[in-house]
DSSP file (Angstrom, degrees, kcal/mol; ACC not computed):
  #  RESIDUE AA STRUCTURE BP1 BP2  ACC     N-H-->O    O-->H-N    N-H-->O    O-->H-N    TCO  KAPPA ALPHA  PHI   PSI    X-CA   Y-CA   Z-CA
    1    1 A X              0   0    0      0, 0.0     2,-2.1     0, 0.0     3,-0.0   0.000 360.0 360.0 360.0  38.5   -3.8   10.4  -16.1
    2    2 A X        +     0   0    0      1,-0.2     0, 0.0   121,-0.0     0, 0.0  -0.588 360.0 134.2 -99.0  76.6   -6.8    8.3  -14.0
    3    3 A X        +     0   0    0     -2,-2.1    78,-0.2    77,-0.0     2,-0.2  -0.126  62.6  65.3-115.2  39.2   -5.7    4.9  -15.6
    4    4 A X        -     0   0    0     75,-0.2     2,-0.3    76,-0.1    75,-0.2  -0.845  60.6-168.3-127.9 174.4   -6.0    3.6  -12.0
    5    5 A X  E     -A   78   0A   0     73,-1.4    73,-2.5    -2,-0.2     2,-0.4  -0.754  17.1-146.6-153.5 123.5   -8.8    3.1   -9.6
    6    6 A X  E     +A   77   0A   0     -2,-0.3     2,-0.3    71,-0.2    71,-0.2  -0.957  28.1 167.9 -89.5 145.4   -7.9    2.3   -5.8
    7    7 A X  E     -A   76   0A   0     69,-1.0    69,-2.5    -2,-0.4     2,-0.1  -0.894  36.8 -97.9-131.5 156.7  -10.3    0.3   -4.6
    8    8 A X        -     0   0    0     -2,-0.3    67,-0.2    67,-0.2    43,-0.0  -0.568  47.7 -90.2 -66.3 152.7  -10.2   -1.8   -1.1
    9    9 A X        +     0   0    0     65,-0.2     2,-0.3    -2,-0.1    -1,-0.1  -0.111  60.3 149.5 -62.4 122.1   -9.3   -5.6   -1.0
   10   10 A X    >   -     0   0    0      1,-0.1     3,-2.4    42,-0.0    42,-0.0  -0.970  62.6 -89.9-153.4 170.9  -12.4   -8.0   -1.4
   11   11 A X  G >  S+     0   0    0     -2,-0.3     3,-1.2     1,-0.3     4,-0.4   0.541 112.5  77.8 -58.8 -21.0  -12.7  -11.3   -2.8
   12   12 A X  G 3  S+     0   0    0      1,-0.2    -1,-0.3     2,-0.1     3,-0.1   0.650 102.9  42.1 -32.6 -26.0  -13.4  -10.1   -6.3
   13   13 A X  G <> S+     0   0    0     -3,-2.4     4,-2.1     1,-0.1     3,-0.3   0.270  86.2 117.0-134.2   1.4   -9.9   -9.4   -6.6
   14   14 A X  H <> S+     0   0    0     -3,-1.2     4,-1.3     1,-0.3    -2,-0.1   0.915  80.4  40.6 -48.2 -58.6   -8.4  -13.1   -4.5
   15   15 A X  H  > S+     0   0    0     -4,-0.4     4,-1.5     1,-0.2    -1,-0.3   0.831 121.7  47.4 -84.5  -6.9   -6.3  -15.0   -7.2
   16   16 A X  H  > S+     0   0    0     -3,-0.3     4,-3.9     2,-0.2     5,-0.2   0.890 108.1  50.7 -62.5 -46.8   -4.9  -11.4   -8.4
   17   17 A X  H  X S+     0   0    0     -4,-2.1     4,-4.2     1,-0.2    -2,-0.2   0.988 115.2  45.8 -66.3 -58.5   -4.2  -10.6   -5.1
   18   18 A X  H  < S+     0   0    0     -4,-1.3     4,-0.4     2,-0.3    -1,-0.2   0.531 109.7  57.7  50.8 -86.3   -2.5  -14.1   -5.2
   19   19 A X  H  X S+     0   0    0     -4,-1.5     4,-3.8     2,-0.2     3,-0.3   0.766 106.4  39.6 -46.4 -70.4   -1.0  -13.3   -8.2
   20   20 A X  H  X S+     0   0    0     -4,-3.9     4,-1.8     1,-0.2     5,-0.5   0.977 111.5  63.7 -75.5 -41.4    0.9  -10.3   -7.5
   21   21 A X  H  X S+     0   0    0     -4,-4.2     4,-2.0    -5,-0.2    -1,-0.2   0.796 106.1  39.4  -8.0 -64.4    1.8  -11.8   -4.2
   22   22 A X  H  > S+     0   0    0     -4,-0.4     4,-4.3    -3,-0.3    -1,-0.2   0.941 115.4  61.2 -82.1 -42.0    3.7  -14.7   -5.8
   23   23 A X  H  X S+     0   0    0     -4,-3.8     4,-0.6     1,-0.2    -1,-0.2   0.821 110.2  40.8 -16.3 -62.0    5.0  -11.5   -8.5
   24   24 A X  H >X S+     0   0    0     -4,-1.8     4,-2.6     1,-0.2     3,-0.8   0.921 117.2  48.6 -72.1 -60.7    6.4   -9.8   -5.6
   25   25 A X  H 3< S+     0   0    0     -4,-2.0    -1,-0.2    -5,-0.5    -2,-0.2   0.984 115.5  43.7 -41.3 -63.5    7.7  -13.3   -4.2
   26   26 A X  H 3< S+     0   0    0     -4,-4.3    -1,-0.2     1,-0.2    -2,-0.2   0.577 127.6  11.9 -65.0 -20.3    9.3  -14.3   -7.6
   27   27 A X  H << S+     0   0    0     -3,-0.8     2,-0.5    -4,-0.6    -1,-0.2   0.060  83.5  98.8-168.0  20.3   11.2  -10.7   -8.7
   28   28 A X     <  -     0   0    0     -4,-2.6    -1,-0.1    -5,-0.1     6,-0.1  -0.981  48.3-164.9-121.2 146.6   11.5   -8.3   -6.7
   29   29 A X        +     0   0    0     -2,-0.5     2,-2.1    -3,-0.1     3,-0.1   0.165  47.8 127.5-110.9  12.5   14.9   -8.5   -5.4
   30   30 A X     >  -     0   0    0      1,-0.2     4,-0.9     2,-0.1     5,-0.1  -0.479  37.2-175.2 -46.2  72.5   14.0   -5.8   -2.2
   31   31 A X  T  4 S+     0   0    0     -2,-2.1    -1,-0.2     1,-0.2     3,-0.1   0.906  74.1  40.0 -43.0 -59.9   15.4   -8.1    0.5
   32   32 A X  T  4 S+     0   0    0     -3,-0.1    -1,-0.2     1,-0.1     3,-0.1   0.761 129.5  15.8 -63.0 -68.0   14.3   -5.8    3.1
   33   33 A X  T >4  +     0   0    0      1,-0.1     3,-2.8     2,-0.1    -2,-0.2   0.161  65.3 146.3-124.6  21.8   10.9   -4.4    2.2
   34   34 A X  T 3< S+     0   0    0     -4,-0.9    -1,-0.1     1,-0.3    -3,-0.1   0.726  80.6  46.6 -31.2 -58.8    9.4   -6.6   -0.6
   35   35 A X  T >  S+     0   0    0     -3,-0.1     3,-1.7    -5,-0.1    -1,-0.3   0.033  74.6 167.7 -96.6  17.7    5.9   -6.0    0.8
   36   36 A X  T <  S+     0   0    0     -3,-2.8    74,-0.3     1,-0.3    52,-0.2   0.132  78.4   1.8  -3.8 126.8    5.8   -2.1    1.5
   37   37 A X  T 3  S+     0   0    0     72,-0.3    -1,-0.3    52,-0.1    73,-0.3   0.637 113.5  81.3  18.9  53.4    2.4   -1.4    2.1
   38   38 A X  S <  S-     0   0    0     -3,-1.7     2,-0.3    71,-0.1     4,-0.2  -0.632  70.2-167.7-151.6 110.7    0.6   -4.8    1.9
   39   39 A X        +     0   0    0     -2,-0.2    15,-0.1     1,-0.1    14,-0.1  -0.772  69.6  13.4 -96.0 164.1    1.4   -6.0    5.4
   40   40 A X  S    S+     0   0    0     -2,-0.3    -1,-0.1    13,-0.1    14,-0.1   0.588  95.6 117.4  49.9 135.8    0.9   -9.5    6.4
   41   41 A X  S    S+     0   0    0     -3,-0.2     9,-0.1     3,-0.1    -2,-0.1  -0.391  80.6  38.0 178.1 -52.6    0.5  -10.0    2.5
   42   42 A X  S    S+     0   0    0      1,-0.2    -3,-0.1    -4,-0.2    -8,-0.0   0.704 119.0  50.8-110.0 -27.6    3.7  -12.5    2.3
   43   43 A X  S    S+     0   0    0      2,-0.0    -1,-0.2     0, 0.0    -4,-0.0   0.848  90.9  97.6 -92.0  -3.2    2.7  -14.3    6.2
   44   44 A X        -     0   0    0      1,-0.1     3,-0.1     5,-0.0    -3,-0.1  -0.294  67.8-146.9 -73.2 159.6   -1.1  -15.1    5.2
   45   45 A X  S    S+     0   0    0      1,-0.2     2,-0.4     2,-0.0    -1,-0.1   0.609  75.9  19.7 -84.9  -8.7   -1.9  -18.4    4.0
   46   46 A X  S >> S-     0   0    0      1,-0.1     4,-3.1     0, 0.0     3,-0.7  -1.000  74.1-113.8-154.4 138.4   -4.6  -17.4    1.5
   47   47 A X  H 3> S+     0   0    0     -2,-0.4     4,-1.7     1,-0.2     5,-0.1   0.777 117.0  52.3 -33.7 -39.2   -5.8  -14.4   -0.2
   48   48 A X  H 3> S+     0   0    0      2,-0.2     4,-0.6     3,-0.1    -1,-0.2   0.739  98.0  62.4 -89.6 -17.9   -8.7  -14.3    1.5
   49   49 A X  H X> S+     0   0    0     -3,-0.7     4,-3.0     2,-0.2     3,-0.7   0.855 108.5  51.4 -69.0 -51.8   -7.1  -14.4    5.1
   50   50 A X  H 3X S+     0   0    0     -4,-3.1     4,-2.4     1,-0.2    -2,-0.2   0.918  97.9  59.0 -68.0 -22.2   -5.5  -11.2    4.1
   51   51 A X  H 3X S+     0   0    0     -4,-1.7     4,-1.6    -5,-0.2    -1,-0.2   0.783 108.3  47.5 -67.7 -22.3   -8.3   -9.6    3.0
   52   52 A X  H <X S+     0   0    0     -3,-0.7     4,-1.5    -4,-0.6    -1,-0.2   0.760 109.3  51.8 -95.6 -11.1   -9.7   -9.9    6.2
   53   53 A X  H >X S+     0   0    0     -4,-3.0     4,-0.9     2,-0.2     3,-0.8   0.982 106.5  53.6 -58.0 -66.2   -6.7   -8.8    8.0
   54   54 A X  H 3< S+     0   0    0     -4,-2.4     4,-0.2     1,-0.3    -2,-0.2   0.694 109.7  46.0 -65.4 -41.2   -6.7   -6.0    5.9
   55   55 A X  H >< S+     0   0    0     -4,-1.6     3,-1.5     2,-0.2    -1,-0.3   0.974 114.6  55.4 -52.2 -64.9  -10.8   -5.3    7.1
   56   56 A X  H X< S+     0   0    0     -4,-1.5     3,-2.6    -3,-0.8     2,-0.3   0.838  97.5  65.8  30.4-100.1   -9.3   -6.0   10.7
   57   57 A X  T 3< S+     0   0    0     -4,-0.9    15,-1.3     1,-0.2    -1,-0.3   0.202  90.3  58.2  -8.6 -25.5   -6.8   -3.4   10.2
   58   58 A X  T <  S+     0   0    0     -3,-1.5     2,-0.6    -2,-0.3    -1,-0.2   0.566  83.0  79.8 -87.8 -18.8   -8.9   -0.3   10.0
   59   59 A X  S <> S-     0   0    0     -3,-2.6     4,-1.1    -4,-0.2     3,-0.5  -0.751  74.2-140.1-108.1 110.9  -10.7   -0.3   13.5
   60   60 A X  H >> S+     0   0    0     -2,-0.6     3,-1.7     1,-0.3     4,-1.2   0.852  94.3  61.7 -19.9 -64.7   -8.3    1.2   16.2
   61   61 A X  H 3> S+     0   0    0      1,-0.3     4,-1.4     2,-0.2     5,-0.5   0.911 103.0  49.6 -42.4 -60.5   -9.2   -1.1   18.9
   62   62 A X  H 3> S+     0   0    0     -3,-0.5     4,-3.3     1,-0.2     3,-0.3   0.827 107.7  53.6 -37.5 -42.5   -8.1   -4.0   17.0
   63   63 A X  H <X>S+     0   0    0     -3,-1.7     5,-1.4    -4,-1.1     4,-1.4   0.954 113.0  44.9 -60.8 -66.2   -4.8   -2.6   16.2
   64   64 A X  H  <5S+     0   0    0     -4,-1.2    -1,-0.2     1,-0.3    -2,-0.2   0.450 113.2  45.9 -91.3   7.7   -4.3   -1.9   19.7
   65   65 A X  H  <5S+     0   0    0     -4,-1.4    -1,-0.3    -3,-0.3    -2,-0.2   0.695 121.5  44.6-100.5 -46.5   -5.5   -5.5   21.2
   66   66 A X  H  <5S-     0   0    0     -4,-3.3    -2,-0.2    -5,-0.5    -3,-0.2   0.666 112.2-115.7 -67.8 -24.3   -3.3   -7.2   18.3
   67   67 A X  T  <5 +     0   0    0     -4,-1.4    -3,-0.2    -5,-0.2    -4,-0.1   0.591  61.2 148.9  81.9  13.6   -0.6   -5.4   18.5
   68   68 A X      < -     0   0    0     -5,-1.4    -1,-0.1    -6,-0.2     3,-0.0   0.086  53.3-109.8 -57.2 163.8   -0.7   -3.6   14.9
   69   69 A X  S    S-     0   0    0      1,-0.1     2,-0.3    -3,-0.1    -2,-0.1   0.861  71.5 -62.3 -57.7 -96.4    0.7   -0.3   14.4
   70   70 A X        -     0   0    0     24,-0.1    23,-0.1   -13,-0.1    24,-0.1  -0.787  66.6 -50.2-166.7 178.1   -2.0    1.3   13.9
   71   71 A X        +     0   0    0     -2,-0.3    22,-1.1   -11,-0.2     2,-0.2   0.416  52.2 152.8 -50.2 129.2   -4.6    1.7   12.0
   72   72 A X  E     - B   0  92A   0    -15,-1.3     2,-0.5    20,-0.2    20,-0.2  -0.788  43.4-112.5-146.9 173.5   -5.1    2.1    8.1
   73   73 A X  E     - B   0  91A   0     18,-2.3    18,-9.9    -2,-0.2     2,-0.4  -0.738  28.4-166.2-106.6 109.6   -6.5    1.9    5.4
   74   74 A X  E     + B   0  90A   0     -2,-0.5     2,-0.5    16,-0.2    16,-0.3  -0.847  14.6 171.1 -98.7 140.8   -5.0   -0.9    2.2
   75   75 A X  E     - B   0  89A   0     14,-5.6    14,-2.2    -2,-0.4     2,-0.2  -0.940  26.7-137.1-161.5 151.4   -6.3   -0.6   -1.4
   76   76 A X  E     -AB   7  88A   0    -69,-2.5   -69,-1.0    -2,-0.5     2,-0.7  -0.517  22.9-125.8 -84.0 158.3   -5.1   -2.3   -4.3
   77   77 A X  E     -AB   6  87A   0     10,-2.3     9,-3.6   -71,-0.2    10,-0.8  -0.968  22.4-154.2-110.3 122.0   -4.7   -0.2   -7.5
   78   78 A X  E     -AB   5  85A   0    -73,-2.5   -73,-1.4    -2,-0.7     2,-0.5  -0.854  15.1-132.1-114.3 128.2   -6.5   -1.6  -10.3
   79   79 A X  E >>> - B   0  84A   0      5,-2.5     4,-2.4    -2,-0.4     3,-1.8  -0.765  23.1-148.3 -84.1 109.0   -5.4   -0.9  -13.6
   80   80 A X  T 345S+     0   0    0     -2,-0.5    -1,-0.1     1,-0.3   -76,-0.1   0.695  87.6  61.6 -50.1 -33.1   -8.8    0.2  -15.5
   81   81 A X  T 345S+     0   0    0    -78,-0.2    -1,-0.3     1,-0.2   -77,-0.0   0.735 127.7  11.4 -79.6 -18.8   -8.3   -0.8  -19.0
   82   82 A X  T <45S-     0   0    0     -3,-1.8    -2,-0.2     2,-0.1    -1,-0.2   0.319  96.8-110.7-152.4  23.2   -8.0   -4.6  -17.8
   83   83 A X  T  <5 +     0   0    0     -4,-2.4    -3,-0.2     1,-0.2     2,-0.2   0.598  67.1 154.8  71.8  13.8   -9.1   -5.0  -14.0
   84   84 A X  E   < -B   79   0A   0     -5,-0.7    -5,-2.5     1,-0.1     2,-0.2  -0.517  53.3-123.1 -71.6 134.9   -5.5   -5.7  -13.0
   85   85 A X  E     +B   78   0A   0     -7,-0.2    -7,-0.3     1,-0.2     3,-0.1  -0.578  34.3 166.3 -79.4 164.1   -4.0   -5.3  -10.1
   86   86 A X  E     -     0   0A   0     -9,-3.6    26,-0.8     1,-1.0     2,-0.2   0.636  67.4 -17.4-125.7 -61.4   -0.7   -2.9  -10.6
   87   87 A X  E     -BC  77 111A   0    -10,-0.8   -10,-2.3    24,-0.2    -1,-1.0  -0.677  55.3-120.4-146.5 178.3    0.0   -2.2   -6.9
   88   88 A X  E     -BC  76 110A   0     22,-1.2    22,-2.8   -12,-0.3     2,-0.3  -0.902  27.9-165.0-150.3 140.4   -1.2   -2.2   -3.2
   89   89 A X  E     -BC  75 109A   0    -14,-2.2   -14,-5.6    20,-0.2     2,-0.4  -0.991   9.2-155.1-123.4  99.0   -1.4    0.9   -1.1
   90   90 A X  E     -B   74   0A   0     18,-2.2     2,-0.4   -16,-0.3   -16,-0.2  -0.765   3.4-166.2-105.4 149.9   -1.7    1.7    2.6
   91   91 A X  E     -B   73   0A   0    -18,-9.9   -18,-2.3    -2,-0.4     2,-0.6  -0.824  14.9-155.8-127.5 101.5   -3.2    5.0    4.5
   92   92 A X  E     -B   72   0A   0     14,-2.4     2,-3.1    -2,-0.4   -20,-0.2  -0.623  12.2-145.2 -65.3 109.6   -2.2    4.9    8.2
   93   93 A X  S    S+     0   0    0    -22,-1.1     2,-0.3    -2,-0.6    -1,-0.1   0.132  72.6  15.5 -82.0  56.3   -4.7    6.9    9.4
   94   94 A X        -     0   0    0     -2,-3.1   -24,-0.1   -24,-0.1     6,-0.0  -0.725  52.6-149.3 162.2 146.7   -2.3    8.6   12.3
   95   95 A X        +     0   0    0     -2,-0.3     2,-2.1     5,-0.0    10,-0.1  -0.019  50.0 133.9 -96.2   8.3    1.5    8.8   13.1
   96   96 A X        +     0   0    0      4,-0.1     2,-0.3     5,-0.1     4,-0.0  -0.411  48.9 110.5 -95.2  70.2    1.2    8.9   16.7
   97   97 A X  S  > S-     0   0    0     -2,-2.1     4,-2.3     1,-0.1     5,-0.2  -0.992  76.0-125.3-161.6 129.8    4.3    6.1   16.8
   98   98 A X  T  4 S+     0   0    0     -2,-0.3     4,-0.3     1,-0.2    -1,-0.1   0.884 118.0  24.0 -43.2 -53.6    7.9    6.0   17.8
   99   99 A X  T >> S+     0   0    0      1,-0.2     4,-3.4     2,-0.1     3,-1.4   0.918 115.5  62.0 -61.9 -57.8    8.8    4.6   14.2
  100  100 A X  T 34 S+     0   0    0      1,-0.2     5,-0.2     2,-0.2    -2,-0.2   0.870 100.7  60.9 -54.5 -37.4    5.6    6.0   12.0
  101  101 A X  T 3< S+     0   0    0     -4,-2.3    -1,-0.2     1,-0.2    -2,-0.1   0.947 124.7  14.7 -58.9 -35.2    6.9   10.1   13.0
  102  102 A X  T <4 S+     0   0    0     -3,-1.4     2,-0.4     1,-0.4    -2,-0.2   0.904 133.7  24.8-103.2 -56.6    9.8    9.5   11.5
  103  103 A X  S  < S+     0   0    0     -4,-3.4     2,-0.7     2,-0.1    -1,-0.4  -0.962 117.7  21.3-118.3 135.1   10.3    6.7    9.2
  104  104 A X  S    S-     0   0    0     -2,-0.4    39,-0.6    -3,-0.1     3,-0.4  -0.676  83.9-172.2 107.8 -57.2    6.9    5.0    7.2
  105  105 A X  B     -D  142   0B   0     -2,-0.7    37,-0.2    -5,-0.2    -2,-0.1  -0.513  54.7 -35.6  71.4-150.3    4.8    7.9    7.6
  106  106 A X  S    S+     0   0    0     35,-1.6   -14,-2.4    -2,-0.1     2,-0.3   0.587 124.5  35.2-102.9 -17.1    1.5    7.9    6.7
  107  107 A X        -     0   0    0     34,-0.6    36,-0.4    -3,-0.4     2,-0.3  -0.994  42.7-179.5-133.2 156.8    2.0    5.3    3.5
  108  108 A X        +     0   0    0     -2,-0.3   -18,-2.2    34,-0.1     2,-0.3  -0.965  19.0 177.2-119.2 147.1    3.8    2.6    2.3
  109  109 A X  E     -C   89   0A   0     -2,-0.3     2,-0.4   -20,-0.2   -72,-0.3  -0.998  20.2-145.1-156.1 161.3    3.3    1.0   -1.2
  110  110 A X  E     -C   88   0A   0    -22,-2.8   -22,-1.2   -74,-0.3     2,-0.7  -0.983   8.8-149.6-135.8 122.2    4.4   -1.6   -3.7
  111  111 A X  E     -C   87   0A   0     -2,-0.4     2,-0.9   -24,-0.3   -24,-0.2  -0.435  30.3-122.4 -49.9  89.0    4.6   -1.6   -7.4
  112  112 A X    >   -     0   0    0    -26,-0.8     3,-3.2    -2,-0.7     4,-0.1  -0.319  32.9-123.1 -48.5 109.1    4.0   -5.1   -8.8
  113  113 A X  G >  S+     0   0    0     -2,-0.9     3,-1.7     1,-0.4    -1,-0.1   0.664 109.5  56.4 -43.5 -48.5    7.3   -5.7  -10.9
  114  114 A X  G 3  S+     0   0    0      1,-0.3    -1,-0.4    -3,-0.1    -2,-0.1   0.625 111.6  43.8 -48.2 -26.1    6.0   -6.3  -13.8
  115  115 A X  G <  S+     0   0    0     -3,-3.2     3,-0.5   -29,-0.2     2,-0.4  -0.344  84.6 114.1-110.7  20.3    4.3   -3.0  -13.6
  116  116 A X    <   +     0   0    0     -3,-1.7    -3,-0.0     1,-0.2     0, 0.0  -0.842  68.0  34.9-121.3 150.0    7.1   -0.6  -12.3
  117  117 A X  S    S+     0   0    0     -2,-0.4    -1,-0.2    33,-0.1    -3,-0.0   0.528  85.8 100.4  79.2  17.1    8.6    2.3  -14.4
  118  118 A X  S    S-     0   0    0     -3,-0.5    -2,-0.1     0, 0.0    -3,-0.0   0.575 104.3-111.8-100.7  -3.2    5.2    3.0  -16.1
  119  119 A X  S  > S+     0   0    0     -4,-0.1     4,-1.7     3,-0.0    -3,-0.1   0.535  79.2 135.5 107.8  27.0    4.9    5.8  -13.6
  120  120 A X  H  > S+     0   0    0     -5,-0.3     4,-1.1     1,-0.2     5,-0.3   0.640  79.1  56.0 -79.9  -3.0    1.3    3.5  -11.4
  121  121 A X  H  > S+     0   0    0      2,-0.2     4,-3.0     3,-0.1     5,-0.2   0.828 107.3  47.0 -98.0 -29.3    3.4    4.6   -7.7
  122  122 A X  H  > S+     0   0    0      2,-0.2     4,-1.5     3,-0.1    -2,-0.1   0.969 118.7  43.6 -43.7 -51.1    3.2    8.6   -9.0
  123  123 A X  H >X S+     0   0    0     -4,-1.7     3,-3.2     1,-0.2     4,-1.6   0.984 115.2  45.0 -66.9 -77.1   -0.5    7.7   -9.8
  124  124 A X  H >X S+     0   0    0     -4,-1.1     4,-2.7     1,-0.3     3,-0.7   0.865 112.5  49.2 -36.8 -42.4   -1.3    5.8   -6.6
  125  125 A X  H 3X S+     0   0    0     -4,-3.0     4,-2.3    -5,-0.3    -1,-0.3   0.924 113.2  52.4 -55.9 -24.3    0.3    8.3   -4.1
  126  126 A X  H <X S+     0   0    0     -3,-3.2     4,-2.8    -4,-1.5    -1,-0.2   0.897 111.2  38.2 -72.6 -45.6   -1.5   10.6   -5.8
  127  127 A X  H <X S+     0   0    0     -4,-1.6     4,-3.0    -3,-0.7    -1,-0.2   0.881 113.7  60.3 -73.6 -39.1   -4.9    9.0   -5.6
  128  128 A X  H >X S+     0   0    0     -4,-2.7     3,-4.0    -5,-0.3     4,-1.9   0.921  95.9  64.0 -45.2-107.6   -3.6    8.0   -1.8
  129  129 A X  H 3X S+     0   0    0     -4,-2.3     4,-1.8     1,-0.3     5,-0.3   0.587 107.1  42.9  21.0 -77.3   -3.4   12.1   -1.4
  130  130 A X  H 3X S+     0   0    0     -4,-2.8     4,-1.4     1,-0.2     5,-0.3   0.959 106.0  55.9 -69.1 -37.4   -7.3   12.1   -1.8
  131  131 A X  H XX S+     0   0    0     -3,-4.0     4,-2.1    -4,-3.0     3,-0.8   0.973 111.7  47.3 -80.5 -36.4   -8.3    9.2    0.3
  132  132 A X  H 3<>S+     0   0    0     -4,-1.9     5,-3.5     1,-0.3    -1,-0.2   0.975 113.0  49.1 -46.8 -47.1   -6.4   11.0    3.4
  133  133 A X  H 3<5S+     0   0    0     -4,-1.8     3,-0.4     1,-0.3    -1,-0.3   0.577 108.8  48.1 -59.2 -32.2   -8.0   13.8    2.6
  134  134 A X  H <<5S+     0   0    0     -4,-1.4    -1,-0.3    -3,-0.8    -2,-0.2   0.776 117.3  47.6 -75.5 -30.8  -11.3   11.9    2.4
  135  135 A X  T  <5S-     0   0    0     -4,-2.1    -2,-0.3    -5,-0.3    -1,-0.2   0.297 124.5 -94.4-100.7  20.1  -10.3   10.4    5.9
  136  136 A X  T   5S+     0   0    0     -3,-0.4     2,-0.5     1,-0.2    -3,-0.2   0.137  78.2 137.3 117.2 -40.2   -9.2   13.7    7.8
  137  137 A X      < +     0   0    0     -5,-3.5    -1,-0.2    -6,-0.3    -2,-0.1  -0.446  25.6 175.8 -83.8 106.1   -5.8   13.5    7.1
  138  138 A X  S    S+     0   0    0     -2,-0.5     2,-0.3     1,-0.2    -1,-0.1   0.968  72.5  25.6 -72.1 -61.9   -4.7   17.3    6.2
  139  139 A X  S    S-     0   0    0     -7,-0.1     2,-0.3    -3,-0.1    -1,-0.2  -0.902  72.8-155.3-138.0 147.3   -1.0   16.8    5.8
  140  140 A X        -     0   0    0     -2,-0.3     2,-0.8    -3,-0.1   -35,-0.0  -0.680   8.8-149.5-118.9 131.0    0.7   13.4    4.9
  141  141 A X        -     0   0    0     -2,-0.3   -35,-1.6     2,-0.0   -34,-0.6  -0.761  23.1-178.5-126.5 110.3    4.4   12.5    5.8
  142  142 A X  B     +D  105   0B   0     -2,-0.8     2,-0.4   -37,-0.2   -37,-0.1  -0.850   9.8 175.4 -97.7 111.9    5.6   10.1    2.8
  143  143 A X        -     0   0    0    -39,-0.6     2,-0.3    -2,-0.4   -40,-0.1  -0.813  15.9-174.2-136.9 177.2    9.0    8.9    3.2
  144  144 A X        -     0   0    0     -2,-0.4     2,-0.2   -36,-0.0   -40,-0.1  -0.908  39.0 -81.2-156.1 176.0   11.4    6.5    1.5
  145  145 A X    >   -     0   0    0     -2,-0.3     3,-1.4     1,-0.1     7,-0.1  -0.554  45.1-116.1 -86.9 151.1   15.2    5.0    2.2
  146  146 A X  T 3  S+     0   0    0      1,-0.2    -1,-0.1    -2,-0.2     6,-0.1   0.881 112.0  57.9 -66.0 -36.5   17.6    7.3    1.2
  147  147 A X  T 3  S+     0   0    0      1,-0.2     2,-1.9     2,-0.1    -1,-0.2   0.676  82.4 102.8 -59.0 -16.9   18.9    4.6   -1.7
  148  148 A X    X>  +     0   0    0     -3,-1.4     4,-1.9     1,-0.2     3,-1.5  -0.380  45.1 171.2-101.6  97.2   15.6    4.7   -3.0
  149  149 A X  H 3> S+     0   0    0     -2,-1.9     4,-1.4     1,-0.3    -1,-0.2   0.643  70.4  44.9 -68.2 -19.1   15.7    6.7   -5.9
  150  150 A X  H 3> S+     0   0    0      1,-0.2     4,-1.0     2,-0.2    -1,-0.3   0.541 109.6  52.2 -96.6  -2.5   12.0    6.0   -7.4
  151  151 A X  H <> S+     0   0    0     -3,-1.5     4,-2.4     2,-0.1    -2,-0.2   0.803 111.6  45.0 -87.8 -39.4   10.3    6.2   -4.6
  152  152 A X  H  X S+     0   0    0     -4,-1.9     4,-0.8     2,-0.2     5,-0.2   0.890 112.0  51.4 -82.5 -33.3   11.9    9.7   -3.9
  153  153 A X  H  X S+     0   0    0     -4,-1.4     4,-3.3    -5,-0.2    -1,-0.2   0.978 113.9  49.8 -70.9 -48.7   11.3   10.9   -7.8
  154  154 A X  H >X S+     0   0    0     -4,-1.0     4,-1.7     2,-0.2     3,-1.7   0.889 110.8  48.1 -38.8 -72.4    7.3    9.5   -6.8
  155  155 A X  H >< S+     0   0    0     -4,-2.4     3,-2.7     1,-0.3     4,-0.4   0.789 114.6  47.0 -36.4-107.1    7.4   11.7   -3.3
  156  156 A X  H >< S+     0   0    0     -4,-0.8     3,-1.1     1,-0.3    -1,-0.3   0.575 107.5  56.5  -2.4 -49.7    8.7   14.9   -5.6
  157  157 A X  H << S+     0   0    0     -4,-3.3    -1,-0.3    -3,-1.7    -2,-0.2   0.984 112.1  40.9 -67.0 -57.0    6.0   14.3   -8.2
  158  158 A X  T <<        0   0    0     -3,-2.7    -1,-0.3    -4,-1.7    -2,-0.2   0.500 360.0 360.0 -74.3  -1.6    3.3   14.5   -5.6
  159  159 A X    <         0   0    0     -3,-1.1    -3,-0.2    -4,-0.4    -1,-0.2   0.255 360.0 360.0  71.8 360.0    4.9   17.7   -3.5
């Protein structure tokens, strides 16, 4: 089922990124959390400012001089057959946070609407799963609002 690739944010990927932005903006009716795992995504001015938050974002020290949580790892999920983005994906690389122990965990992510119920958040978390695992991370804590019933069937799918 590898009809995804996450890959990290670069300018290859700007009016997409863009794109699903305005997606997000335009139809998902999430009041609350629209932008689950793409932070600053909805305050940048440009595709390309966020991609360099998102570089930013990875190296502790920044996180803790900015005031970020701290520091992770974004990547978009690109749909293979057609270079698309489907979703965006973060990997916090650490919990060590009043909020993060309990509630966020170690990911958050968002489905572009147009793209949700094809089963791409199973895929990403899944794919998520290996890049902790590339980065250290042994064991993951993935968590979701108790109302949210597709996020929780994703969690389950992945154990």
């Amino acid at each position: 089922m590898d009809r995804i690739v996450l890959v990290e944010p670069s300018m290859e990927y700007a009016e997409d990124i863009w794109a699903f932005r305005q997606d997000i903006i335009d139809n998902d009716t999430d009041n609350e959390d629209k932008f689950a795992g793409c932070m600053y995504l909805d305050s940048s001015d440009s595709a390309e400012e966020w991609i360099r938050i998102c570089s930013l974002r990875k190296d502790e020290k920044y996180c803790k001089e900015s005031g970020a949580t701290v520091p992770s790892h974004t990547f978009l999920a690109i749909r293979k057959s057609d270079n698309r983005i489907v979703g965006v994906i973060d990997l916090r690389h650490h919990i060590d946070h009043p909020v993060l122990g309990t509630w966020g965990g170690h990911c958050g992510y968002s489905v572009r609407p147009s793209e949700r119920r094809k089963g791409y958040a199973t895929e990403m978390l899944r794919l998520n799963i290996v890049k902790a695992k590339e980065l250290g991370i042994e064991k993951m804590l993935v968590t979701c609002a108790e109302e949210n019933a597709a996020s929780e069937k994703t969690i389950l799918a992945n154990g």
